[in-house]
N, C-alpha and C positions, 0 to 999 in steps of 0.2 A: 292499107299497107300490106303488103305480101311479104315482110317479114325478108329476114337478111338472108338473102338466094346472091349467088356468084357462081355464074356459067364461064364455063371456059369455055374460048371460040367453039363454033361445033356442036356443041349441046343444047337443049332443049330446055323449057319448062311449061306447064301448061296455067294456063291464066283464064279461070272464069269471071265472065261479068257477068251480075244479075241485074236486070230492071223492073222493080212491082211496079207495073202499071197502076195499081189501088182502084180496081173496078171504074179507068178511064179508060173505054175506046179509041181508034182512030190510029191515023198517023204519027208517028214519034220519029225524033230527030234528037241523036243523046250521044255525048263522046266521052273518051276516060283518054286522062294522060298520065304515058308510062314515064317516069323520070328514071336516068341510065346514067352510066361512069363512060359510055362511048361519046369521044371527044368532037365527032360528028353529029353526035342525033343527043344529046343531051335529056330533050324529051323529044316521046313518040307519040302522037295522038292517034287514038283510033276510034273512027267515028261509026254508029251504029246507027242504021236506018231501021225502021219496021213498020208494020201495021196490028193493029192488036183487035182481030176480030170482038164485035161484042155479044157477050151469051146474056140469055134472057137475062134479064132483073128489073126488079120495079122502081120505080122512080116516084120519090117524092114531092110534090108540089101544096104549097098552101098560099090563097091566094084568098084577100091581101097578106103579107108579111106583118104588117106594121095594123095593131087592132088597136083602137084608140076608145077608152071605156069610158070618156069621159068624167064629170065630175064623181067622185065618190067621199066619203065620211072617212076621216084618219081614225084608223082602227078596225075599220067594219071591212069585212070581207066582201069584195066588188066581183060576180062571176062573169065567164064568157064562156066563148066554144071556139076551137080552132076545127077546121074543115082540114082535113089532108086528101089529097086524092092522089091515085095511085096512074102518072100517067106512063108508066113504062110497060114491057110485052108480058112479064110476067109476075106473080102475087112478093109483095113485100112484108116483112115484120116491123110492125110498129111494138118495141120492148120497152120503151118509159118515155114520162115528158119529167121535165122538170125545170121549178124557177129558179133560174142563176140564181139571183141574189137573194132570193127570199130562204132558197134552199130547199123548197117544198116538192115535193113529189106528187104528180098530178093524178101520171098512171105510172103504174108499173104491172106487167105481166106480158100475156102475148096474143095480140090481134094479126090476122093475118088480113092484108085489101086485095084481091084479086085487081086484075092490071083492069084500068076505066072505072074502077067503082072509089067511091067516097067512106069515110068514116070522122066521126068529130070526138074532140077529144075534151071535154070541160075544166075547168081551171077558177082556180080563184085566185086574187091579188088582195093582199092587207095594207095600206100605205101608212108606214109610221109616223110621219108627220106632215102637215101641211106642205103645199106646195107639189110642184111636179113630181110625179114617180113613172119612172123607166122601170122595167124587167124584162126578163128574155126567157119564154119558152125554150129550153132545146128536146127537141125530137129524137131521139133514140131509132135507130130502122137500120136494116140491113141493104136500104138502098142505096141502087148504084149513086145517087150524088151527097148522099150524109159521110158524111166524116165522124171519126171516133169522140169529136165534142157532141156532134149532133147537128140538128139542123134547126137554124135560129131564128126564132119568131118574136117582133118587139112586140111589146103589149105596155103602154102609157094612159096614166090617169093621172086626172087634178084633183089633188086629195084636200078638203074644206076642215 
């Protein structure tokens, strides 16, 4: 909202639009509509093309997503290892992992992976009662495709 402005014919106002791309490259296509008191143009669309070159950053990948630990004991702590590999042009910060539900914190500090290399990150899951248990690693990094939750890795076990 730009707030209550009234030009009289003739006069000006300037109007910025901002677009964070959020470390997406590429092509964009984005419009803003102005709504007006003129009995003609009621609203004015203005449409915004670009391209948003991309600068180096590293890109996080873990593969598989979905780590399955199999059978474990309710209570007992089940480990694993998550593999991240960094496949973007330049080195990434990996800053925490941590279990959604469990709440636990896996890593915290600060690993740097230069772009093509690998790093693993250890974890452990406690399932508090029988039956199926879901959790979700999220990944903490400053790479171009993590978002401010993180980047999400299931991890499921059948707790006995």
């Amino acid at each position: 909202m730009l707030g209550q402005h009234e030009l009289m014919p003739g006069q000006t106002a300037e109007l910025t639009i901002v677009y964070n791309t959020y470390k997406f490259p590429g092509k964009f296509n984005k419009f803003v509509t102005v709504f007006t008191d003129i009995d003609n143009q009621k609203k004015l669309r203005i449409d915004i093309h670009g391209f948003v070159k991309a600068i180096p950053m590293g890109v996080l990948e873990v593969d598989p997503r979905k780590i399955a630990l199999g059978e474990v004991k309710v209570g007992v702590a089940a480990s694993g290892m998550i593999t991240v590999k960094n496949t973007g042009d330049a080195p990434m910060k990996i800053t925490k992992a941590v279990l959604k539900k469990a709440k636990t914190v896996c890593f915290e500090g600060s690993v740097s992976i230069p772009a093509g290399k690998t790093h693993t990150i250890p974890f452990s899951v406690t399932a508090p009662k029988t039956g199926r248990h879901i959790d979700y690693v999220l990944i903490h990094s400053d790479a171009r495709n993590v978002t401010k939750k993180g980047y999400k890795v299931v991890v499921t076990a059948n707790a006995q």
